[in-house]
C-alpha positions in Angstrom: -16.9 -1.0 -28.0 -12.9 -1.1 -28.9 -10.9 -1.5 -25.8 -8.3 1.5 -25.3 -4.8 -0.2 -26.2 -1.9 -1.0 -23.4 0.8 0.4 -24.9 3.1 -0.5 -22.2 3.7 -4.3 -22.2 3.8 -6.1 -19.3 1.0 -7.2 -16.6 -1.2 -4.9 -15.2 -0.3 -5.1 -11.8 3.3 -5.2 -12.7 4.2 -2.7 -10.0 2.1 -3.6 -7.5 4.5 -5.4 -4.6 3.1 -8.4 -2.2 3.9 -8.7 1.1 6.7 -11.3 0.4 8.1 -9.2 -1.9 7.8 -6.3 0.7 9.7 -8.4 3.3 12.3 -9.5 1.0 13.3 -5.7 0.1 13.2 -5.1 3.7 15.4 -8.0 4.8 17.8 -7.3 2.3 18.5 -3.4 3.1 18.2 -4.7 6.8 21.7 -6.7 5.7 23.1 -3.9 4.3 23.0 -1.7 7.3 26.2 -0.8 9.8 24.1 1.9 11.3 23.0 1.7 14.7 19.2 1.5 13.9 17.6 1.4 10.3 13.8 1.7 9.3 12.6 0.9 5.7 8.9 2.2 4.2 8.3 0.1 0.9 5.7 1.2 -1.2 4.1 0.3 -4.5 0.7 1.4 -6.7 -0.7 1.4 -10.1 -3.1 4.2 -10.7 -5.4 4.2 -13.9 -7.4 6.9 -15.1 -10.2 8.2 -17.4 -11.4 11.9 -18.0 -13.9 13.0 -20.9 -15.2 16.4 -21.4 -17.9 17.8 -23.6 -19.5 14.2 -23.7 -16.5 12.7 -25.0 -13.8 10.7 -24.0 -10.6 12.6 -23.8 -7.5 11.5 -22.2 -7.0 7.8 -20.4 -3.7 7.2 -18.4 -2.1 4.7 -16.0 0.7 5.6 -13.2 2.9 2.7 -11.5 5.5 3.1 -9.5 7.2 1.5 -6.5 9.8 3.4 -3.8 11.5 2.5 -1.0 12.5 5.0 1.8 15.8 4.0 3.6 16.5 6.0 7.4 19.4 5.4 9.0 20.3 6.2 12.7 23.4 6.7 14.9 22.1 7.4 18.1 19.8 10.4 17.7 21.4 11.4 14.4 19.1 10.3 11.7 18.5 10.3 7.5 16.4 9.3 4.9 16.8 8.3 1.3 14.4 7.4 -1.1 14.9 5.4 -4.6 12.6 4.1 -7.0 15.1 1.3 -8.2 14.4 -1.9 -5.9 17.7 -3.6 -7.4 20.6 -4.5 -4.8 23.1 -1.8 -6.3 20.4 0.9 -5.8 19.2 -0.2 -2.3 23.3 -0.2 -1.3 23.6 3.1 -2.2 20.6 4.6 -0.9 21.7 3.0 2.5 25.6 4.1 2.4 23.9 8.0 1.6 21.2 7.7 3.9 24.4 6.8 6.8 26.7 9.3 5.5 23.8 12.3 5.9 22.8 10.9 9.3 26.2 11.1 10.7 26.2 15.0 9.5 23.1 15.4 11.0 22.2 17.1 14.1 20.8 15.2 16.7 17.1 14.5 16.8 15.6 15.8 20.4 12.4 13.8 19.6 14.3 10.5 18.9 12.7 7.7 20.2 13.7 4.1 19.7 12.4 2.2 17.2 9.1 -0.2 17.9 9.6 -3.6 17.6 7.4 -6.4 16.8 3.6 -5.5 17.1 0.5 -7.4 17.1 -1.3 -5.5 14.2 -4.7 -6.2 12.7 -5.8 -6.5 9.1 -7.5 -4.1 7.7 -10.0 -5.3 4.2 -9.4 -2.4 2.3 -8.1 -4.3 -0.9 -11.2 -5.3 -3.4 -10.2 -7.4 -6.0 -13.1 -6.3 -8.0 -11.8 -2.7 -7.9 -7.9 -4.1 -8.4 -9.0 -5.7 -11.5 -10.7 -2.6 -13.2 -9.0 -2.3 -17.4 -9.5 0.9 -19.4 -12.7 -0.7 -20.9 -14.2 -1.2 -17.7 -13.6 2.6 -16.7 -14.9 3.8 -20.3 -18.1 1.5 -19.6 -18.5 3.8 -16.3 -17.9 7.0 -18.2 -20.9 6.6 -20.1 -23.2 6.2 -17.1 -22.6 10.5 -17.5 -22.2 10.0 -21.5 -25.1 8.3 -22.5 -27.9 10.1 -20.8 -26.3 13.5 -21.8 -26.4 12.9 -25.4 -29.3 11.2 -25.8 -30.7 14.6 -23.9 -29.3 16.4 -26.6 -29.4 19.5 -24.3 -27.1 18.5 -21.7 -23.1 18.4 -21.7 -21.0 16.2 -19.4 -17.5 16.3 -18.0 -15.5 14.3 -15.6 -13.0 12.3 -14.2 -12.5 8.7 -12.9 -9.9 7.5 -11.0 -9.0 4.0 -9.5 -6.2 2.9 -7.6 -4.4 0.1 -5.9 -1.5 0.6 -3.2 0.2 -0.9 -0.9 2.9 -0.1 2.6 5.2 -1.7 4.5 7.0 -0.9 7.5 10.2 -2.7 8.9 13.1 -2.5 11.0 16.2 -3.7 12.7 14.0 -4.2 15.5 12.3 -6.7 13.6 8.7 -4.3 13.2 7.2 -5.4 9.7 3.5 -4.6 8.5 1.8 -4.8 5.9 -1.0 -2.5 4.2 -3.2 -3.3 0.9 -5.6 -1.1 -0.1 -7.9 0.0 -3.3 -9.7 3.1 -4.3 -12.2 4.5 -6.7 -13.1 8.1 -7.1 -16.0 8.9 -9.9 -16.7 13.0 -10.1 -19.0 14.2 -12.5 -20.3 18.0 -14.0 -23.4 18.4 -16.0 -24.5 21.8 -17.8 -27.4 22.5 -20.5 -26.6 24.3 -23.6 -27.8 27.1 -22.9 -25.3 27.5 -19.6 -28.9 28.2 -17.4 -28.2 24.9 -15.2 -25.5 22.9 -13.9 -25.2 19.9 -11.4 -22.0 18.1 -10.0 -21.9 15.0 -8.1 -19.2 12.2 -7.0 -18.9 9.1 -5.2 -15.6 7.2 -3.9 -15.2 4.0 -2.1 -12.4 1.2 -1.4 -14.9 -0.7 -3.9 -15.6 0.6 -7.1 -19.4 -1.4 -7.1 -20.7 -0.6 -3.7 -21.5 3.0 -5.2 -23.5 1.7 -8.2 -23.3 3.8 -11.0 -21.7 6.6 -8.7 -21.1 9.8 -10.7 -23.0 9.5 -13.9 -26.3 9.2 -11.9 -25.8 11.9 -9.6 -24.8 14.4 -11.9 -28.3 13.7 -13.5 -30.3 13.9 -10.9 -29.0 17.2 -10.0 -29.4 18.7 -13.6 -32.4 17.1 -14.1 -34.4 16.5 -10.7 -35.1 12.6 -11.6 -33.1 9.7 -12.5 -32.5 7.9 -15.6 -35.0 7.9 -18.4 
């Protein structure tokens, strides 16, 4: 089976940000500050994708991006600026705007002080398993649906697989920072016969992409078909 090619070099998880790396963005924009308060959101994900349709493999894809969301506050006057460009230059100027639209601002009646330090709890949402996932790894899950709807020879499959990795952080000038990792998988699957007289559907999603099995492809059969596999 020939591996779909990266066209984009680079590492896979090239947009994907760590926790130190979270930190650091957050402890620099903390520097750049002269408001009275400022809160930073730093996020980052890579999504990849797969889709086929009339038991073929039609379009593959992959997203990454990473953003950071700068709000400033003078007293209960508040803004927020987002950028997608983590160098010191952009973060600057996303703080100077997000300060000059907070001092335009009205003031917040909801404002409440920022929280500070917290005693948070991991959560294990981040599978490496799932992370790990390449484009022939999602192809080799596509034909769980493929396979057993050609070999039918009366069946046609469509459906669409999507797996993600993502990751948040929170800080502040009150010294808050957290951390959030997290993976997804979402398989969904449609199966009609030729002649248009029965159709079945099925998905499966789960932080880890093996803890559903085959997910999709299986499902969709046994709704078309009332069995499993051959």
């Amino acid at each position: 089976m020939r591996v779909p090619k990266r066209l984009i070099p680079g590492p896979a998880d090239a947009d994907i940000l760590s926790e130190a790396q979270s930190r650091d963005i957050v402890d620099r924009v903390i520097k750049m500050s002269k408001s009275d308060a400022i809160s930073i959101n730093v996020s980052s994900g890579i999504t990849n994708n797969i889709r086929f349709a009339a038991n073929q493999l039609s379009t593959a894809g992959s997203v990454g991006d990473a953003r950071v969301a700068v709000t400033s506050a003078f007293g209960a006057k508040r803004a927020s600026v987002v950028t997608n460009n983590l160098s010191d230059e952009a973060l600057l100027s996303a703080v100077r705007q997000s300060e000059a639209l907070a001092r335009l601002s009205p003031d917040d009646p909801e404002a409440l002080p920022d929280l500070g330090p917290q005693n948070i709890k991991t959560v294990d949402a981040d599978f490496n398993a799932t992370e790990a996932l390449n484009a022939g790894d999602l192809v080799t899950a596509a034909l769980t649906a493929l396979d057993p709807a050609r070999k039918a020879g009366d069946l046609t499959a469509a459906g669409y697989l999507v797996v993600n990795t993502s990751t948040n952080a929170l800080g502040n000038s009150a010294k808050l920072f957290a951390y959030h990792k997290s993976t997804n998988a979402n398989y969904t699957v449609t199966v009609r016969t030729s002649d248009g007289t029965g159709s079945g559907w099925a998905g499966a999603e789960h932080p880890d992409f093996y803890a559903s099995g085959r997910g999709g492809g299986q499902g969709a059969w046994r709704c078309d078909r009332g069995g499993g596999f051959p």
